[in-house]
C-alpha positions as CSV (number, residue, x, y, z in Angstrom):
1,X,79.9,35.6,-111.9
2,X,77.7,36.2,-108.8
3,X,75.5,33.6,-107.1
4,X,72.3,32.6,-107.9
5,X,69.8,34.6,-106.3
6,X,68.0,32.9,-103.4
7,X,64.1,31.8,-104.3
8,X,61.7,34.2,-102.8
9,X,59.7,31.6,-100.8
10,X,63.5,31.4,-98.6
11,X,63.5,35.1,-99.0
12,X,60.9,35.2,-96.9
13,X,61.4,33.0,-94.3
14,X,64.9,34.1,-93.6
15,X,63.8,38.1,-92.8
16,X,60.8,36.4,-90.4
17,X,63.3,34.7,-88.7
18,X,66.1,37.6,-88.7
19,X,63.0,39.9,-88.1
20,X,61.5,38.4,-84.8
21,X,65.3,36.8,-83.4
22,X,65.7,38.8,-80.8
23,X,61.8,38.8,-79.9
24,X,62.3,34.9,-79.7
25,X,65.7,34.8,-77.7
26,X,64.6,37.7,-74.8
27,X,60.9,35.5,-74.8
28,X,63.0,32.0,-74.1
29,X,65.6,33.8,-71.7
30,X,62.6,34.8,-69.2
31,X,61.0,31.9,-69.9
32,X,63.8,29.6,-68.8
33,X,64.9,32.1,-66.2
34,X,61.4,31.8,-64.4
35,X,61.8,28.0,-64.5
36,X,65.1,28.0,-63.2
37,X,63.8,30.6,-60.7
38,X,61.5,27.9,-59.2
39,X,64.1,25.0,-59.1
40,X,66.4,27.4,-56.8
41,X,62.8,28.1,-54.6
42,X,62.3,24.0,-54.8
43,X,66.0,23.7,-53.6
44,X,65.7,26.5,-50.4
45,X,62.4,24.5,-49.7
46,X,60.3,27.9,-50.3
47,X,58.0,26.0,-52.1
48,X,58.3,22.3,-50.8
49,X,59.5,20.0,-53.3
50,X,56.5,17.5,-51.9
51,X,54.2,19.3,-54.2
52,X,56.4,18.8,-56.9
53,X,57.5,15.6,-56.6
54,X,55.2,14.0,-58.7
55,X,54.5,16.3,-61.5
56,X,56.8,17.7,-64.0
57,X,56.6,21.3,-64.0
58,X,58.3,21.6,-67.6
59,X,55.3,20.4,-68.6
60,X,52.8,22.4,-66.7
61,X,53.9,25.7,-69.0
62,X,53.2,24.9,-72.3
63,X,50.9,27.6,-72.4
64,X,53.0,30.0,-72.4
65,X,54.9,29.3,-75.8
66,X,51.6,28.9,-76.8
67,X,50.1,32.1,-76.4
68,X,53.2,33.8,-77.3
69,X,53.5,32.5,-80.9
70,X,49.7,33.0,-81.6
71,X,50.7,36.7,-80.9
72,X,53.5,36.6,-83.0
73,X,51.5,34.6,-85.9
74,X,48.8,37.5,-85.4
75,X,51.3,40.1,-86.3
76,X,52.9,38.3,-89.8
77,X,49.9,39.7,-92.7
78,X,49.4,42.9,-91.4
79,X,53.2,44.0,-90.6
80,X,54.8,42.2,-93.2
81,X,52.2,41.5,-96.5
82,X,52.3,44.9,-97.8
83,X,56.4,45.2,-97.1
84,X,57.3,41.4,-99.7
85,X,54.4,42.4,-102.1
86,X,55.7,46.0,-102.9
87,X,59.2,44.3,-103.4
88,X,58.4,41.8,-105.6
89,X,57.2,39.2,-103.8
90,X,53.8,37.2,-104.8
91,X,51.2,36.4,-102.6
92,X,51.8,32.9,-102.8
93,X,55.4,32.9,-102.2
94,X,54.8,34.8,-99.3
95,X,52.0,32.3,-97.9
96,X,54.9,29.2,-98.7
97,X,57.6,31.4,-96.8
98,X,55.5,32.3,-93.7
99,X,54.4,28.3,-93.7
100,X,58.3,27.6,-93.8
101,X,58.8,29.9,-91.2
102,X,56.1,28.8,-89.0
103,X,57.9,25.7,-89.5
104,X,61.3,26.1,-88.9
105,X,60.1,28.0,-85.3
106,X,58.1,25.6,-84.1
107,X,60.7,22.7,-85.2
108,X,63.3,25.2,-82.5
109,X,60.9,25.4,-80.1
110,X,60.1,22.2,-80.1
111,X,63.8,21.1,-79.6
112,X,63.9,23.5,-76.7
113,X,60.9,21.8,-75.1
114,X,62.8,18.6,-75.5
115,X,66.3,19.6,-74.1
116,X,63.8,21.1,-71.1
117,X,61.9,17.9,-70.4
118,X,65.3,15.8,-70.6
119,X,67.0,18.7,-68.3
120,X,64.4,18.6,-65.5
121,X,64.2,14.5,-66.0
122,X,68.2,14.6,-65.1
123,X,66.7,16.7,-61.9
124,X,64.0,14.7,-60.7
125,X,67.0,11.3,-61.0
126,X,69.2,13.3,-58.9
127,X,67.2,14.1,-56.1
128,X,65.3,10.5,-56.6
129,X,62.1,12.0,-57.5
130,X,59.3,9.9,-59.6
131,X,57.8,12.0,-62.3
132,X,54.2,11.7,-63.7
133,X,53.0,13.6,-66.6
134,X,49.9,15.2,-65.7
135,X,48.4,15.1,-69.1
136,X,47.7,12.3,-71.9
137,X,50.7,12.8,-74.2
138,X,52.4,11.0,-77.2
139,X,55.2,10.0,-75.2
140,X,54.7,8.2,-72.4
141,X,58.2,9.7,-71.0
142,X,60.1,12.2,-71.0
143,X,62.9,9.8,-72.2
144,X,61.0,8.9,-75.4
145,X,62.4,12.2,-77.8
146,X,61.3,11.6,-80.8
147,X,57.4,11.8,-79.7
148,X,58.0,14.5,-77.1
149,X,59.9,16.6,-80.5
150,X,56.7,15.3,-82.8
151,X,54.3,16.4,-80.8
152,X,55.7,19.9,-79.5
153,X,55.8,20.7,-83.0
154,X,52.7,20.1,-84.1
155,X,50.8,22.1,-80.9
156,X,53.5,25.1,-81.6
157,X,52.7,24.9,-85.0
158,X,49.1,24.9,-84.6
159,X,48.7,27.5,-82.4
160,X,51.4,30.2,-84.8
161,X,49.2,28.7,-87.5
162,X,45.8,30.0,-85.9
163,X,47.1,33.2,-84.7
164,X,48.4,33.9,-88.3
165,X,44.9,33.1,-89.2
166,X,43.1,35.6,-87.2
167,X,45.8,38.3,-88.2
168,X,44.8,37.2,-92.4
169,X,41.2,37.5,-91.6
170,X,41.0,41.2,-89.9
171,X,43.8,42.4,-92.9
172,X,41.3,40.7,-95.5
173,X,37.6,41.7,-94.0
174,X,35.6,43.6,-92.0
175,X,36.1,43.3,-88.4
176,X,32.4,40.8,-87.8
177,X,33.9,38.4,-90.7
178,X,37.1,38.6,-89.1
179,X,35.7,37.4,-85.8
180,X,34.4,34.9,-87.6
181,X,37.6,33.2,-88.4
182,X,39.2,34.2,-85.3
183,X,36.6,31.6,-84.2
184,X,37.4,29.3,-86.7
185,X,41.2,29.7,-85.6
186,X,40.5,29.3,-82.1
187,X,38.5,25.8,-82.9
188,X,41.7,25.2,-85.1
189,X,43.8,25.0,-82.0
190,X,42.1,23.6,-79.9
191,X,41.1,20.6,-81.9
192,X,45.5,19.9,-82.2
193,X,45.2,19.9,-78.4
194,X,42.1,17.3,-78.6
195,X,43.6,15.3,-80.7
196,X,47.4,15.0,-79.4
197,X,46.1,14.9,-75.4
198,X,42.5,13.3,-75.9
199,X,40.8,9.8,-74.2
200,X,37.9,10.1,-76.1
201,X,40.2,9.1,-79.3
202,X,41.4,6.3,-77.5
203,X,37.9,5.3,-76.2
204,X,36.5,5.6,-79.2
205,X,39.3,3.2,-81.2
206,X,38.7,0.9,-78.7
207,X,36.1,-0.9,-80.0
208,X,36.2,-1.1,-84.0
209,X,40.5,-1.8,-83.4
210,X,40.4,-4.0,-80.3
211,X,43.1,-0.7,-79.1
212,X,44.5,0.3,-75.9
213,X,45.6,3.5,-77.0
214,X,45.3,5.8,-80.0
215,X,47.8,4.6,-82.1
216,X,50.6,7.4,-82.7
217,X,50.3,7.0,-86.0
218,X,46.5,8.0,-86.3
219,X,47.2,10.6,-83.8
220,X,50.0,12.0,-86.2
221,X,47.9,11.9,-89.6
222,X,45.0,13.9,-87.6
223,X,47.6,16.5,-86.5
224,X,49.2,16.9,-90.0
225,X,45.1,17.2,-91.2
226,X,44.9,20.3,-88.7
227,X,47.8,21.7,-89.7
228,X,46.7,21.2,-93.6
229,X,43.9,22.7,-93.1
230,X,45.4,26.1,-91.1
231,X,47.9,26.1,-94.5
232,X,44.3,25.9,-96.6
233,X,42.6,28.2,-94.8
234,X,45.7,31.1,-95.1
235,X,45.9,30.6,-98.7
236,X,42.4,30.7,-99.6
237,X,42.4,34.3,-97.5
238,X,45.9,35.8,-98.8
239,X,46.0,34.5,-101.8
240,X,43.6,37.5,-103.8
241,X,43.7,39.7,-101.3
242,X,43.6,43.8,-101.8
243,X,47.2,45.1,-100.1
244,X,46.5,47.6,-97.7
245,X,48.9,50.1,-95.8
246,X,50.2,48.2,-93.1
247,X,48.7,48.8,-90.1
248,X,51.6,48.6,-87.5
């Protein structure tokens, strides 16, 4: 008797992750090569390691990942839509399977980001450096995981989320609706940055909650609202839309 068949929805994000393996392993080798690359120019005092000795640098290239996986979200409608649909697959198991796969990345990434931070905290203890984060965070340090995990996630996520939402918008309409919601992407992520490194938040709860901070848990519930509403706005795109010939 064989096995039962896997549901499409997995289907999916399996081949995006077999798909784009090798795209995210050769990305994370340079990108950990280049940071090693400046720890050996810290250590032969090429760059003195006064100018790093008070801020992480771990930290300092989060754009990077960024920008790379709104690329790679750009690319998932228009190389991939036309490919699931003529075998089979439904729009709306391809828009779960893309989510899960958007998921599953940016849940890697994020552990990646996190075994990074803790690497270069076991660095700065070593060599008796202090380290201060240059930006408002969830964590308050590097040794507190489970935010530094939390919110790596949700940015990564954010940002594939909004690049898949430009690359749904030019495969669905003409080119000035699609700038359109390239805008709307773009405001996407950068509201999941407000929200996970803004002051105003905390200013703003200061005075109705008596708070000192945001409260990570209202942080969190905004952040899974953005991410809700990058889901939304895929789905209301891809789920009646005309295939097309793909166009890469």
């Amino acid at each position: 008797m064989s096995g039962k068949r896997k549901h499409p929805v997995l289907n999916v994000a399996q081949h995006l992750l077999y798909t784009f393996r090798w795209t995210f392993f050769f990305y994370w080798i340079i990108f950990i090569l280049v940071f090693i690359g400046l720890a050996v120019l810290v250590n032969e005092k090429v760059i003195p390691d006064g100018e790093l000795n008070l801020n992480e640098i771990w930290e300092s290239v989060t754009i990077s990942p960024k920008i790379f996986l709104m690329v790679i979200g750009i690319l998932l409608t228009p190389a991939s839509l036309a490919s699931f649909v003529a075998c089979g697959v439904t729009r709306r198991h391809f828009i779960r399977g893309v989510t899960l796969f958007m998921a599953v990345s940016s849940a890697l990434l994020a552990l990646l980001m996190m075994a990074g931070i803790s690497f270069e905290q076991f660095i700065y203890e070593r060599n008796n450096w202090s380290i201060e984060l240059q930006n408002t965070h969830l964590f308050t340090s590097p040794s507190q995981l489970g935010l530094v995990f939390v919110e790596y996630f949700c940015l990564f996520f954010a940002y594939f989320g909004s690049g898949w939402l430009i690359g749904s918008g030019y495969y669905r309409f003409h080119w000035r609706n699609g700038l359109l919601i390239t805008l709307v992407a773009i405001v996407t992520a950068v509201a999941m940055d407000i929200v996970l490194t803004s002051k105003w938040l905390g200013e703003l709860l200061q005075s109705p909650f008596n708070a000192q901070h945001t409260p990570v848990a209202a942080v969190v519930l905004l952040a899974i609202l953005v991410i809700a509403i990058i889901v939304v706005l895929n789905d209301r795109i891809l789920r009646r839309v005309a295939i097309k010939k793909k166009m890469f």
